[in-house]
N, C-alpha and C positions, 0 to 999 in steps of 0.2 A: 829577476831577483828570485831567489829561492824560496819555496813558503817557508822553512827556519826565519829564515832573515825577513820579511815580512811582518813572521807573527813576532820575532824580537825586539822589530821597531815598534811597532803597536803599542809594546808591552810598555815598550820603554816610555813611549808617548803618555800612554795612558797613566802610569808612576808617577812621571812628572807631571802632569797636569794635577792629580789629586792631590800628589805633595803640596805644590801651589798653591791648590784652593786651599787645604785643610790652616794651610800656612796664612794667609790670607785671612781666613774665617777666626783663625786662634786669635791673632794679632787685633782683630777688629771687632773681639769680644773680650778680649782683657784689654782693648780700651777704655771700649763702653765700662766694664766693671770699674777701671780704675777712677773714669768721671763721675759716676757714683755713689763711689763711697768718697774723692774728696767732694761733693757737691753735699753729702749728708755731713760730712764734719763741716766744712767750713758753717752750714745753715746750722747746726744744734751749735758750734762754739758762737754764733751772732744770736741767735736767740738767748741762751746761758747772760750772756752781756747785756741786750735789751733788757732782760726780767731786771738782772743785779740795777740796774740803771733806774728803771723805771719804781720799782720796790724802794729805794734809796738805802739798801742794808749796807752798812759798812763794815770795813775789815775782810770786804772779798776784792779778789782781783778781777780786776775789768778785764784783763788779755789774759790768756791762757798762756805758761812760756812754753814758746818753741823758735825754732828757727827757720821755717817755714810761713808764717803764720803773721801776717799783720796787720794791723787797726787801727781808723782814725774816727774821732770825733768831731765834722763836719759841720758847721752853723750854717743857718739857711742860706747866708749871700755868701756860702760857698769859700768862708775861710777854713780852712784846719785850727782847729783849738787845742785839740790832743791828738797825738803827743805830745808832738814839737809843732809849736804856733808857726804858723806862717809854710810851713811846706805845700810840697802843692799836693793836691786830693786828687783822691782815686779817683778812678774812674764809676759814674754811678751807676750801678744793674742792681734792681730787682729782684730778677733771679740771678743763679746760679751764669755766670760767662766767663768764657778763657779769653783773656787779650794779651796779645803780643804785643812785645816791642823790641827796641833793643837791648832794654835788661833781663829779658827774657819771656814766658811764657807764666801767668799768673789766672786763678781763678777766683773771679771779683765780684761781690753781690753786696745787698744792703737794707740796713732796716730803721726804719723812724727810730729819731733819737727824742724821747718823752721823759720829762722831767716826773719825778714823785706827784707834782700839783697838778697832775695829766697834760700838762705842755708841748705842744711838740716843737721845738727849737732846731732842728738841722735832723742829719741821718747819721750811724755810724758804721761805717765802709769798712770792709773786709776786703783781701787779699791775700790767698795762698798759693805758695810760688811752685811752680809745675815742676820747676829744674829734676828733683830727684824723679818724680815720676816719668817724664820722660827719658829720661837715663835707664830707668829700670825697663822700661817697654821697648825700648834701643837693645837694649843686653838679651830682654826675650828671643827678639824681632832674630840678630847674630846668633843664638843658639840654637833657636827654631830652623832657621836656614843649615847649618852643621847637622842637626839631626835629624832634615828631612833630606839633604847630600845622602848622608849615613844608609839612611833607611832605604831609599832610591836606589842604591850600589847595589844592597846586602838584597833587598827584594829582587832587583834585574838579575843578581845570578843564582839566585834561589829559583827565580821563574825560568831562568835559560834552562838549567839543569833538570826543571821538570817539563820542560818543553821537550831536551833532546830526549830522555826518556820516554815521553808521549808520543813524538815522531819515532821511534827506534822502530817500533812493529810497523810502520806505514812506509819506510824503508826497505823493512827485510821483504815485505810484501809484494815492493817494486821489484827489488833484488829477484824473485823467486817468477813473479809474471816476465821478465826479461829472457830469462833461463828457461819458460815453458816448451817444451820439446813438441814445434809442430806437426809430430806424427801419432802423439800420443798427448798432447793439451793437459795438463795435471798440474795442480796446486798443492803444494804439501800443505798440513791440515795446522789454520791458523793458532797457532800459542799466545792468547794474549787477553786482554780484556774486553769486556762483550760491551764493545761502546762503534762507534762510529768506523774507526777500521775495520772491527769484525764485518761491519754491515758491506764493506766493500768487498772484503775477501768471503764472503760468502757470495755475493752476486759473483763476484768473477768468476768462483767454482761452481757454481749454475750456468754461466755461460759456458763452462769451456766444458760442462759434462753436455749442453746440450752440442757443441761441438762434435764431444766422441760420440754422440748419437748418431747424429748425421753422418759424422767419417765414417761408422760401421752399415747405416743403413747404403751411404753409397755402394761402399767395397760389397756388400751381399748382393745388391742390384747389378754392379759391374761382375761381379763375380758367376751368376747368373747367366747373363747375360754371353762372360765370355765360353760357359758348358754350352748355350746354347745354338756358339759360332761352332762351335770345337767338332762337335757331333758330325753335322752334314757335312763339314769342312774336309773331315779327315774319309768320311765315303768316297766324295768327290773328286777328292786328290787322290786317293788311293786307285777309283776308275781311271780317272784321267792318266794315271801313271800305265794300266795297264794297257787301255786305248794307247797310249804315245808308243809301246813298246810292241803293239801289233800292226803300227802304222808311222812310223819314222819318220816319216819323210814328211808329213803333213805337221807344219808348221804353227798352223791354225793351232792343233791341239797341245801341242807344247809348251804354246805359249798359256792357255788354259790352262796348266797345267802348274806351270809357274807363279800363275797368278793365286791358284787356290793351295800354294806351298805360301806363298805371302801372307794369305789370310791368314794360314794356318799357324804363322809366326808373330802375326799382332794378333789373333786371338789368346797364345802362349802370354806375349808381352801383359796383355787386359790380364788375364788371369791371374801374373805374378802381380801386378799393380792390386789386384782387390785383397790378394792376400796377404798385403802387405809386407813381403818376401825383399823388398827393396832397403826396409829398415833392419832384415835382421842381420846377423853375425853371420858374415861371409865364409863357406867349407874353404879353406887354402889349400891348395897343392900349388906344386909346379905346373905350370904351366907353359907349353910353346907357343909363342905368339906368329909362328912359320905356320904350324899346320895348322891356326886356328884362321888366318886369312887363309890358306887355300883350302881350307873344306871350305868356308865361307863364300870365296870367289868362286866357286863349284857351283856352287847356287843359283850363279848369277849369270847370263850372256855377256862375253862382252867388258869383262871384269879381269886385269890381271894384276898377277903378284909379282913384285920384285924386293929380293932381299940385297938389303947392300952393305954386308957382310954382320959380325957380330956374332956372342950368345944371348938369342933373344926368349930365352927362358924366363919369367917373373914367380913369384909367387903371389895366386890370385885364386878368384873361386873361376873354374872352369865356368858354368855357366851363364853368369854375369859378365864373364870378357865375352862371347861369345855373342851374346845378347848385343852387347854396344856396338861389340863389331858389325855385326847384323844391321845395326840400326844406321848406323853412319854410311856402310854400303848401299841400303836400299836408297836412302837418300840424296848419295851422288848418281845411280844408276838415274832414278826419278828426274833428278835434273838433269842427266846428259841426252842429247837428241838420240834419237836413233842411230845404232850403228858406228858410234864414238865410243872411244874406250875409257873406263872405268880403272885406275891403277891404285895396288892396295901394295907399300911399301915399308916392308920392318926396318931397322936400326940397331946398333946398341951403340955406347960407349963403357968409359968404364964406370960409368955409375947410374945411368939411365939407359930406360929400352923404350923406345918407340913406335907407335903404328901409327901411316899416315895414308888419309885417304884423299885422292885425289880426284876430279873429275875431269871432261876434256880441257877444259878452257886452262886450269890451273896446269897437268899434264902439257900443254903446249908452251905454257909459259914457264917452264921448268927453274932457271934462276931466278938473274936480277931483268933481263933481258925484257921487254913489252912489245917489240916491233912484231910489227903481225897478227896479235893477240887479242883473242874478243874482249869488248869490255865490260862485258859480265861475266866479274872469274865465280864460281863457285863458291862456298866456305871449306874449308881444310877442316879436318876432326883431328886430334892428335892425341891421342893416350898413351901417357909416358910415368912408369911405374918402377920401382928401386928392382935393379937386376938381384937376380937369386946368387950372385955369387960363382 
């Protein structure tokens, strides 16, 4: 899962959870508030009644109207006197209690019924009927829930939208470390807010400058290194050459001689490697890929060229074909025993041109053909480049 999608469930979790609670919390404080204030009315409307009772003033009303709201005058063995004799009587509490039944939910208490001569003769019982309050804490309860739907929507895409916003720089970030050109490691220079992404694309371009540190202290050290082949290399060769040419015949020194023309071509190779000559923009011209395998196979004992037919002209940089060629030859010569031949063959069609190097094993095994043929063939090199036309 994506960290988008991660931090959006999160979000969303986390929305709906507070929603829940706060909904929860509402709901279970505009309870309480609502049993409160009817538990202060119903006790001030049974007090009001106690006094008028107990006072004996006449000409007040003993009930308060409402239609909510009802009262009985209780005798001690529990008959009903008022209102209506004989019904049955409330239930008795003290304080403040909700009882349920089947005519619904009611909130019922009660207080000594004391005659003017200070008598106390029964209770008179109070009951107020829950119905609308509970309707109205119902209707809360369905709105509450709508408006915290509402609010859950309208926040998850207000938070998505500053999410993708907030993710956009830690994208382009990736985007940009993906694309870093292993020859030259570079970050282009963070645009955004100095918060947590900065803090990565700043590490990363600390790492990748200590990178080009090291790629420059190698290339000076190989570089070095390769002046310090180059020098002796090219005295050596150069005697050797002159020793072969005052002495022919002596094999010994030719082949010395050969070998310190090898050096003298990976020291070349080292050299273009530290200068980093490998990344830059190639000089084009034409090129023949005929006289570049036989000056090449000149090189070498043992090494031949066959063209089998074509224009195998490219456009390419001379020195760089030259170089691979070189390299793909040393390395089937390297692998063929002594005294087996090396073949270096061009190509064209009409859209490609080809150079293929071969060593004995492959050479013997020229098609599809195996019988007879060692079983360790060689690797084939093939450089095939849009003809010049």
């Amino acid at each position: 899962m994506l960290l988008r999608h991660r931090l959006a469930l999160l979000i969303a979790v986390t929305l709906i959870a507070a929603s829940s609670a706060s909904l929860v919390l509402t709901d279970l404080v505009y309870g309480r508030i609502q049993e409160r204030e009817s538990a202060d009315s119903i006790e001030r409307e049974l007090e009001r009644t106690a006094n008028v009772v107990r006072s004996g003033a006449l000409g007040q009303d003993l009930i308060a109207p409402s239609e909510t709201l009802s009262m009985q005058f209780v005798a001690a063995d529990g008959r009903v006197e008022l209102p209506v004799a004989g019904a049955d009587p409330l239930p008795l509490h003290i304080e403040p209690t909700v009882v349920r039944g089947n005519a619904g939910s009611f909130l019922v208490t009660s207080a000594p019924w004391v005659l003017p001569s200070g008598a106390e003769i029964g209770t008179i019982r109070v009951a107020l009927d829950l119905g609308e309050a509970e309707a109205a804490r119902a209707s809360l309860r369905r709105g509450l829930v709508i408006t915290s739907v509402l609010v859950v929507v309208i926040a998850l895409l207000g938070a998505l939208t500053a999410l993708r916003r907030s993710l956009a720089p830690l994208l382009g970030l990736a985007n940009e470390a993906a694309n870093v050109d292993p020859a030259e490691p570079r970050l282009a220079s963070y645009r955004g807010p100095a918060d947590e992404v900065a803090a990565v694309a700043g590490a990363l371009n600390r790492a990748l400058e200590g990178i080009r540190e090291r790629q420059r202290a190698e290339r000076d050290a190989l570089a070095e290194v390769a002046h310090e082949l180059a020098a002796p290399l090219t005295v050596v060769a150069g005697k050797l050459r002159s020793l072969e040419a005052a002495v022919s015949s002596d094999e010994r020194v030719t082949a010395a001689r050969r070998a310190a023309d090898e050096l003298l071509h990976t020291s070349q190779d080292l050299l273009t490697l530290a200068r980093g000559e490998l990344e830059v923009v190639p000089n084009l011209e034409v090129v023949d890929l005929g006289e570049v395998a036989e000056q090449i196979a000149a090189e070498y004992p043992g090494v031949r060229t066959v063209a089998a037919g074509g224009d195998v002209r490219v456009l390419a940089d001379t020195e760089r074909v030259r170089q691979v060629v070189r390299n793909v030859v040393r390395n089937a010569v390297q692998a063929s025993p002594a005294g087996k031949v090396v073949v270096v063959r061009t190509s064209a069609d009409d859209t490609t041109v080809g150079l293929e190097v071969m060593d004995h094993a492959v050479w013997a095994c020229p098609r599809r053909s195996s019988s007879g043929c060692s079983s360790a063939t060689s690797q084939v090199g093939l450089v095939a480049v849009p003809g010049s036309g």
